[in-house]
C-alpha positions as CSV (number, residue, x, y, z in Angstrom):
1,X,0.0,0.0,0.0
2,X,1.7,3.0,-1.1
3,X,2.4,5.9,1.6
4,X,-0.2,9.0,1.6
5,X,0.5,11.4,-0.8
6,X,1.5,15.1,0.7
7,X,-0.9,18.0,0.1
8,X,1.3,20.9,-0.8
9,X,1.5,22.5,2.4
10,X,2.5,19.4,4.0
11,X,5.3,19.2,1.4
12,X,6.5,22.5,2.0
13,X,7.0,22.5,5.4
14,X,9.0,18.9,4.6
15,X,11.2,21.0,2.3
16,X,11.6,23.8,5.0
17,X,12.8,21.4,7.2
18,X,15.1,19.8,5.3
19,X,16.5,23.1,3.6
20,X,17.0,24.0,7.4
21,X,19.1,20.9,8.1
22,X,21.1,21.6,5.1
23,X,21.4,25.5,5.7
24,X,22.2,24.8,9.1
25,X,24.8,22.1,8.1
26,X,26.2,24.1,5.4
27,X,25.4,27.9,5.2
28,X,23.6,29.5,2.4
29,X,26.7,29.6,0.2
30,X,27.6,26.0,0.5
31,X,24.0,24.8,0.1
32,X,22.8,23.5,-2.7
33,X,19.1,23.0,-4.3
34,X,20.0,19.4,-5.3
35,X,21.3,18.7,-1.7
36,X,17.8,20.2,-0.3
37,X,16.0,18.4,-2.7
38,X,17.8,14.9,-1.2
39,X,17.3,16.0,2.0
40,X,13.3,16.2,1.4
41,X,13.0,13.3,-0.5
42,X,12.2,14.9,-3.9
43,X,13.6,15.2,-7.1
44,X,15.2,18.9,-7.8
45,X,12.1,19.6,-10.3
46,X,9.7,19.8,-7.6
47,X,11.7,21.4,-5.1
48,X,11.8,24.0,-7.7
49,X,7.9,24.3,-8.2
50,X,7.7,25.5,-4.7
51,X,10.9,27.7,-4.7
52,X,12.2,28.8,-7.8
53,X,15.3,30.0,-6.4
54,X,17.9,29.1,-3.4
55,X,17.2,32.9,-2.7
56,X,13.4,32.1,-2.4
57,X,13.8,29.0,-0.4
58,X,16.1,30.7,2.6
59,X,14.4,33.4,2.5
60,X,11.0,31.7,3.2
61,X,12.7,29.4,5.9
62,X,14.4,33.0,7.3
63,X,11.1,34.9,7.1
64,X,9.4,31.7,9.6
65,X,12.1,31.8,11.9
66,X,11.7,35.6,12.3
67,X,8.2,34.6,12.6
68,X,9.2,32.5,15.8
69,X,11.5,34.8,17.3
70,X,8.7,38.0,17.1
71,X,6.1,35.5,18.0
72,X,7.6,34.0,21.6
73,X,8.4,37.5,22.5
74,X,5.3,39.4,22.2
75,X,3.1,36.4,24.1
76,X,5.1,37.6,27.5
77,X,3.0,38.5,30.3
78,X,2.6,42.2,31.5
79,X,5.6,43.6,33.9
80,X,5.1,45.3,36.8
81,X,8.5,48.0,36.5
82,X,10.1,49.6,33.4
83,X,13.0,47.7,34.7
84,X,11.1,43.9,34.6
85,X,9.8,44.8,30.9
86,X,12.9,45.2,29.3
87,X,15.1,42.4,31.1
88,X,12.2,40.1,30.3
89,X,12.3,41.1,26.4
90,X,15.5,40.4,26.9
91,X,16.2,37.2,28.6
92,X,13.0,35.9,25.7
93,X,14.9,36.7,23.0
94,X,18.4,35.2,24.3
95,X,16.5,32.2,25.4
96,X,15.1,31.5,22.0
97,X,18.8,31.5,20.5
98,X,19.4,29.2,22.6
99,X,17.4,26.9,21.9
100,X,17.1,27.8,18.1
101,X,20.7,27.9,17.2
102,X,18.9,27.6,12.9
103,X,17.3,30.8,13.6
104,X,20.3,32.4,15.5
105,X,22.2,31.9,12.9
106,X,20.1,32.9,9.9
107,X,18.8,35.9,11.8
108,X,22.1,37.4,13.7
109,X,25.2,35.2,12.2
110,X,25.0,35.1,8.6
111,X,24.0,37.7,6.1
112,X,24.0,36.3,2.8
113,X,24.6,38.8,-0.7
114,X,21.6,38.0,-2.1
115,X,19.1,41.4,-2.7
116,X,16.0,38.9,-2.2
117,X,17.2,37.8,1.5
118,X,18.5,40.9,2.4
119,X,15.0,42.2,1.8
120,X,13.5,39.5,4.0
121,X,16.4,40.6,6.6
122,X,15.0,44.2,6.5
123,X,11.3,43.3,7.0
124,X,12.3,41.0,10.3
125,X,14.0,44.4,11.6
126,X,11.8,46.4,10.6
127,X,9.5,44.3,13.0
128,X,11.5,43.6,15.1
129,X,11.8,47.8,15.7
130,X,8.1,47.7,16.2
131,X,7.6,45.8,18.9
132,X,10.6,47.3,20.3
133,X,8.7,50.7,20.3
134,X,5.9,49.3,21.4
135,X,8.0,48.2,24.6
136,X,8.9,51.8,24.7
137,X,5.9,52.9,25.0
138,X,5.0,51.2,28.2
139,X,7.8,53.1,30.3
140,X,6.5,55.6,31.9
141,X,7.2,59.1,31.3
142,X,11.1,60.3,29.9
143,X,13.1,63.3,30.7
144,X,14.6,63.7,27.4
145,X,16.2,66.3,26.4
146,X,15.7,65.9,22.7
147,X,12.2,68.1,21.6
148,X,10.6,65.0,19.9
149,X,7.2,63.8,20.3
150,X,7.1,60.5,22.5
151,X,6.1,58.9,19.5
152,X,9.1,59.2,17.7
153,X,11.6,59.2,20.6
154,X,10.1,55.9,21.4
155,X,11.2,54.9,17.7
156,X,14.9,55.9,18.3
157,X,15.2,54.4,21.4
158,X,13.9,51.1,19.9
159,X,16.4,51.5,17.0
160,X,18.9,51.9,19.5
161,X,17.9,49.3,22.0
162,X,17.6,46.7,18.5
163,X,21.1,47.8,17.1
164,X,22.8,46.5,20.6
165,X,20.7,43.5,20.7
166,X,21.9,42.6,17.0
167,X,25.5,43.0,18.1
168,X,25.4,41.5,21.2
169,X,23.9,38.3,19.5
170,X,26.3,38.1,16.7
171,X,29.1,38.0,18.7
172,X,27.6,35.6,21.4
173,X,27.7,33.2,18.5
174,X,31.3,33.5,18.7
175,X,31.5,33.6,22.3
176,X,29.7,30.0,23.6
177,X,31.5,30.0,26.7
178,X,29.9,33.0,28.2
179,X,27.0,31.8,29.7
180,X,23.3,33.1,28.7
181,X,22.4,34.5,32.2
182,X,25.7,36.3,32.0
183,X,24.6,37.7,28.4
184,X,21.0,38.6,29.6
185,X,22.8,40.3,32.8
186,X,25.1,42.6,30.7
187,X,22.4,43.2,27.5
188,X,20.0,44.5,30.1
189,X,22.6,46.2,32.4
190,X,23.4,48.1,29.4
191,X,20.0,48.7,28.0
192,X,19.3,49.5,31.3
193,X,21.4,51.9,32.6
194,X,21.0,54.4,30.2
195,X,16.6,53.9,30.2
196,X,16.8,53.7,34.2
197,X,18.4,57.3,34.2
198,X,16.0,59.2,32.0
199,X,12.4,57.6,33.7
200,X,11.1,60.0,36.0
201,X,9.2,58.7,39.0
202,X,6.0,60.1,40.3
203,X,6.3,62.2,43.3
């Protein structure tokens, strides 16, 4: 009796998963459609009706992992200080590398040339700077001395607060002895320091 036959969404997410293996094993420069193709248990013709590219394929498998990441982070529960919402944000996101080392990489390690990708990159920021604000937006009043509306202060800050993320992450991935609670600790302390100094408490 011959096995069921996939519909095409089950297929997919059977080539996703094997195109993560190979990504994961190779990188997107040493992967190769024919490898992926192997690796799902298709021939190379049908891996290309679903992806017509290389370019489409990681970008696809890049745009779900982003998907993940965003996802995880904006189910956390409500905090009670400034101080609990942002070392919270932060200890969900380091905790997800951790135990997502595909996405890690594919989101903070590797940054292939490719214009299609490097769109998909640019979306996941771009996101990834919105909910960032959004966190923002929850600390209670600033004493900034910039003239900006809270609105758009709340955007820099989350450009800011995103840009140290990013680098802190890429260079964890070369740094696997430092333990994560020691990454969280110093992320937040940083993060931290400067937000704690401009929050001005009711009186």
């Amino acid at each position: 009796m011959s096995g069921k036959r996939l519909s095409k969404d089950e297929r997919r997410e059977r080539i996703l998963a094997a195109a993560a293996r190979v990504f994961a094993a190779s990188g997107y420069d040493g992967a190769g459609m024919r490898e992926v193709a192997t690796a799902a248990g298709i021939s190379t013709p049908v891996l290309y009706d679903h992806f017509p590219s290389k370019a489409k394929l990681y970008a696809g498998l890049l745009e779900s992992e982003v998907d993940s990441l965003l996802a995880g982070w904006a189910e956390l529960p409500p905090s009670g200080t400034a101080e609990e919402l942002l070392r919270g944000r932060v200890e969900a996101i380091f905790a997800w590398m951790e135990t997502n080392e595909r996405g890690w990489r594919m989101i903070f390690a590797e940054t292939p040339s490719d214009e299609g990708v490097a769109e998909v990159h640019r979306r996941g920021q771009a996101r990834a700077t919105g909910q960032l604000t959004e966190v923002f937006a929850q600390v209670p009043g600033l004493a900034l001395t910039a003239d900006l509306p809270r609105e758009r202060a709340n955007e820099v800050l989350a450009e800011a607060a995103k840009s140290a993320l990013n680098a802190i992450a890429t260079w964890w991935w070369s740094n696997r002895d430092i333990p994560r609670e020691q990454v969280v600790a110093i992320t937040a302390d940083l993060l931290w320091r400067g937000l704690g100094a401009l929050i001005q408490e009711d009186t």
